[in-house]
C-alpha positions as CSV (number, residue, x, y, z in Angstrom):
1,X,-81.2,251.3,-80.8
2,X,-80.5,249.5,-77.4
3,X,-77.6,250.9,-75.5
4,X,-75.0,249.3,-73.1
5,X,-73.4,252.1,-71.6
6,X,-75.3,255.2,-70.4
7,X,-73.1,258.3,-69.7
8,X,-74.5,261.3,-67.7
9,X,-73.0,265.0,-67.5
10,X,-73.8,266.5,-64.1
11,X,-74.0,270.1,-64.1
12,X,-77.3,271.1,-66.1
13,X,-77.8,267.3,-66.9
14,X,-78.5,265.4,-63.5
15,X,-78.8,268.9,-61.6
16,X,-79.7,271.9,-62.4
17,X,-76.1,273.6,-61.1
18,X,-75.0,275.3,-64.4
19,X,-76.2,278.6,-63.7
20,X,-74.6,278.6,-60.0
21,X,-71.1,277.7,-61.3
22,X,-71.3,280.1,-63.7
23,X,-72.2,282.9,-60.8
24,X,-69.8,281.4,-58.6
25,X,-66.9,281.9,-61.4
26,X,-68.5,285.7,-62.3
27,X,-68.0,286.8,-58.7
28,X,-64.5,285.3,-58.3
29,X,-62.8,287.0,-61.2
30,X,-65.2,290.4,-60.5
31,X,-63.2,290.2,-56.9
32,X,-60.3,289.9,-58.6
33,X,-60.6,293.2,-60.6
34,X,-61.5,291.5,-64.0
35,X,-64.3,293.5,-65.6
36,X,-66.7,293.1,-68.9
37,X,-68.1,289.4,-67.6
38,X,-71.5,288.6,-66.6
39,X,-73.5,285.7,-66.1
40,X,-75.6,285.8,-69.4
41,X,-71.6,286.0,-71.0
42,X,-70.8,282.9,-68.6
43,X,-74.1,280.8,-69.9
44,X,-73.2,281.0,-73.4
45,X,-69.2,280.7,-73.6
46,X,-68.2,278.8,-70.6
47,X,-70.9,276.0,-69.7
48,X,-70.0,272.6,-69.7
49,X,-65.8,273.5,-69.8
50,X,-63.6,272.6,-67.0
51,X,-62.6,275.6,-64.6
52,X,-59.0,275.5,-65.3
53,X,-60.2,276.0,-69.1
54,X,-62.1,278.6,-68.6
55,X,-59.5,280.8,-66.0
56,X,-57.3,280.0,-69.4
57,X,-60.3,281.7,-71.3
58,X,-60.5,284.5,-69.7
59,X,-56.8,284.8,-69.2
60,X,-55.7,284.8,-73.2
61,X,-58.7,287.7,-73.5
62,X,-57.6,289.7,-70.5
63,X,-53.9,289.3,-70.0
64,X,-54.8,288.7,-66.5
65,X,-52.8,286.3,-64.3
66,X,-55.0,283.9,-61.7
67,X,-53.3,283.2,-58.3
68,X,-53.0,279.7,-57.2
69,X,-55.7,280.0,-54.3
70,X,-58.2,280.5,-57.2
71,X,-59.6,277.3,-57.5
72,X,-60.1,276.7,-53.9
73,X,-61.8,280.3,-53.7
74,X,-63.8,279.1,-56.5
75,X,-64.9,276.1,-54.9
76,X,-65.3,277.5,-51.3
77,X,-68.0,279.7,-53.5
78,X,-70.1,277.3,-55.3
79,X,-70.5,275.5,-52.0
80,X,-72.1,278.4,-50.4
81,X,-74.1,279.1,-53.7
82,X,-75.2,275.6,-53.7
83,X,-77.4,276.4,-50.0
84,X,-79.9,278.8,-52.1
85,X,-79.1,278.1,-55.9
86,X,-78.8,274.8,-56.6
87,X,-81.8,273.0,-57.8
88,X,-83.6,269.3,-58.5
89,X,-84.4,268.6,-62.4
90,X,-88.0,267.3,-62.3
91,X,-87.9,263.6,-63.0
92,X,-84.6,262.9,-63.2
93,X,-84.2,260.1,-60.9
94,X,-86.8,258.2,-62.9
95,X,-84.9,258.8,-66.3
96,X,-81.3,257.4,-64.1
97,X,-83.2,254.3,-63.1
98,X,-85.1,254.3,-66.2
99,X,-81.3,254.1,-67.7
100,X,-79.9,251.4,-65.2
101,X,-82.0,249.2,-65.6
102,X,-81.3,249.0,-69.0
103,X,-77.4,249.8,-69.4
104,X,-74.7,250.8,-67.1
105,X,-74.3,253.6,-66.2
106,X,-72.0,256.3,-65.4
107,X,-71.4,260.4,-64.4
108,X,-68.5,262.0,-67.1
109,X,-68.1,265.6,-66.2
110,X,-65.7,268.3,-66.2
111,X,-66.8,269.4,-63.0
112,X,-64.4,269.4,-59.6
113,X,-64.8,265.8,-58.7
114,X,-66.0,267.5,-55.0
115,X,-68.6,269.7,-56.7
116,X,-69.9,266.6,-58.7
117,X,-70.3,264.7,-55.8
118,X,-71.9,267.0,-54.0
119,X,-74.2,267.6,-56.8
120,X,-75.1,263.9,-56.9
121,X,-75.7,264.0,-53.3
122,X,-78.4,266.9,-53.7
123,X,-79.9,265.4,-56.3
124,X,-80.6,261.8,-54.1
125,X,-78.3,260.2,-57.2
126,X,-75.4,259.0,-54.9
127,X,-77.2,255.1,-54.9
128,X,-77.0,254.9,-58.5
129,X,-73.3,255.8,-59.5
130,X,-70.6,254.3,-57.3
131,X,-67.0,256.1,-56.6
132,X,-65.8,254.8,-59.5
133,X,-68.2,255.5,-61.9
134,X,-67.8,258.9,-61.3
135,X,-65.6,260.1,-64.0
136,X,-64.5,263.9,-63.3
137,X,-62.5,266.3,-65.5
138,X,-58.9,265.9,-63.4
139,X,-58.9,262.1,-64.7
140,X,-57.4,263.4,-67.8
141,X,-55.5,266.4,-69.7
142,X,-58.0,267.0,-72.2
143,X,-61.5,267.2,-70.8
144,X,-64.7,268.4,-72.7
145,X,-64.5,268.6,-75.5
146,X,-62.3,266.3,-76.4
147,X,-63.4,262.7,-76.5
148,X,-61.2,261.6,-73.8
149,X,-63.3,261.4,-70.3
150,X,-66.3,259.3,-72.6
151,X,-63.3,257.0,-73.7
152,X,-62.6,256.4,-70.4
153,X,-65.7,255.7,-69.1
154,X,-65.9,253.2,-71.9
155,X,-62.4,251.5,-71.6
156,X,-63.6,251.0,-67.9
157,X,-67.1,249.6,-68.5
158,X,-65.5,247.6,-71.3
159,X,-68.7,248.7,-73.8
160,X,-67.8,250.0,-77.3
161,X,-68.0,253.8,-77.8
162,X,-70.9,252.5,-80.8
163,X,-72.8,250.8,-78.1
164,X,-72.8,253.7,-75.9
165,X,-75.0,257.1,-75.1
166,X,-74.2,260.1,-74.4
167,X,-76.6,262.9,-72.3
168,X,-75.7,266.4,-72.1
169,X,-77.0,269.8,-71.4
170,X,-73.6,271.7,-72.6
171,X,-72.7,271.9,-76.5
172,X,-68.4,271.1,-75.3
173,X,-70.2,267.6,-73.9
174,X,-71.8,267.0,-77.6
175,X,-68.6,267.3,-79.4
176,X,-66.6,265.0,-77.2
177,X,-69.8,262.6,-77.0
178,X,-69.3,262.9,-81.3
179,X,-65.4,263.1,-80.9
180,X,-66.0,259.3,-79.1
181,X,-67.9,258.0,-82.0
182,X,-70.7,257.7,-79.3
183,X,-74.4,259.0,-80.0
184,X,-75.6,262.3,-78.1
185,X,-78.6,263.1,-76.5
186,X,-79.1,266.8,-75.6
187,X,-81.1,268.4,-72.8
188,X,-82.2,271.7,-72.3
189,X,-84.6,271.5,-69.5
190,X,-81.5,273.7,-67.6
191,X,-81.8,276.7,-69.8
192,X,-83.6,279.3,-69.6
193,X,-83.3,279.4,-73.9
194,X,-84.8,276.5,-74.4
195,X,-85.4,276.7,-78.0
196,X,-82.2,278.0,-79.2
197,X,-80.6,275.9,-76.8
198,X,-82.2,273.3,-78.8
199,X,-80.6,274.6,-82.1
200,X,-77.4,275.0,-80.8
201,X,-77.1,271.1,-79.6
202,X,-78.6,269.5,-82.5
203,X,-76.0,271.5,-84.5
204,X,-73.4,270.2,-81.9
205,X,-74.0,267.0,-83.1
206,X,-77.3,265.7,-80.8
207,X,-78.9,263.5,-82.6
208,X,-82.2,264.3,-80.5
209,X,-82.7,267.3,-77.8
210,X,-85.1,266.9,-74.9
211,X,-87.1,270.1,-72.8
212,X,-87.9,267.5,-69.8
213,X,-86.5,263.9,-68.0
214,X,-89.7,262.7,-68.3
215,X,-89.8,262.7,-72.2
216,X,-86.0,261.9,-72.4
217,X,-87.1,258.8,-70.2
218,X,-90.1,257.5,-72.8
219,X,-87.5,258.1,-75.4
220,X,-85.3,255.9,-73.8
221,X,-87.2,253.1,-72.6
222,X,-88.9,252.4,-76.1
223,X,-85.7,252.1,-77.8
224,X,-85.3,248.6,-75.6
225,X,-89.0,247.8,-76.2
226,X,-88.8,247.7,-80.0
């Protein structure tokens, strides 16, 4: 199947920033005095959610009450992590041309729009995905998993959920991707599991799951070449 609309998560999609957000968020709520998390803990319950979401998370399991300075301490960390820890995804600038030359394109994530950008900027993806097809997780109430961000990046490409396809690293981006009647492509080039990452997206709802860009890019250019 051809596809009209391409939609891209960031984190542990288009750069391989997952693990750093998660450390980031581990050292805030340590600071804070909140014990029994770690960054193995972070990886498998709170990838792909927005912040907020997870500070709820942890919240309804602790009792614990965030201060409002939270986030900004949270982002204020991730920046500095970002120096050392952040890091390219081999080929993935190939597989985003590769994907705007056939489709639009766009970046839905439930990142802090600030982080996302800087992520893109990192990455040398800035040229490819103007302001405003950068769709981050304040745009709406409901982020990952629910359907909502992908619907809006739809409604504003004007391309059919059916006609679109979703890429995703994170098993909260493969529900809303199913939640929006759109396809799913997984990735697990990002995780250090990659075989039972694999399980656990195609259970999600991926329809196919991909260890590299490179293969994810073959993938995609033969489905216009048929």
């Amino acid at each position: 199947m051809a596809y009209d609309l391409i939609l891209f998560d960031c984190d542990g999609t288009l750069v391989d920033s997952e693990y750093l957000n998660i450390k980031a968020i581990i050292e805030l709520i340590t600071e804070y005095g909140v014990d029994g998390y770690d960054v193995t803990h972070g990886l498998n319950h709170f990838s792909g959610h927005r912040f907020s979401r997870i500070l709820d998370m942890i919240t309804k399991e602790t009792a614990f009450q965030f201060p409002k300075d939270a986030g900004q301490r949270y982002l204020e960390k991730v920046r500095m992590l970002a120096k050392t820890d952040m890091k390219i995804i081999a080929g993935v600038q190939n597989m985003v041309i590769a994907a705007q030359e056939n489709a639009s394109i766009y970046v839905v994530s439930n990142g802090e729009r600030k982080n996302v950008l800087l992520s893109l900027e990192f990455a040398g993806l800035t040229p490819y995905f103007s302001d405003e097809r950068v769709i981050s997780g304040a745009m709406s109430p409901n982020p990952k998993p629910a359907p909502d961000l992908f619907l809006m990046a739809s409604t504003h490409a004007n391309i059919s959920p059916e006609k679109s396809l979703v890429i995703e690293d994170s098993l909260a981006g493969v529900h809303g991707a199913v939640a929006a009647g759109m396809e799913a492509w997984g990735f697990c080039g990002a995780h250090h599991d990659h075989k039972g990452h694999t399980l656990k997206l195609l259970d999600a709802g991926a329809s196919k799951v991909f260890p590299t860009m490179e293969e994810m890019r073959t993938c995609l250019i033969s489905a216009y070449t048929k």
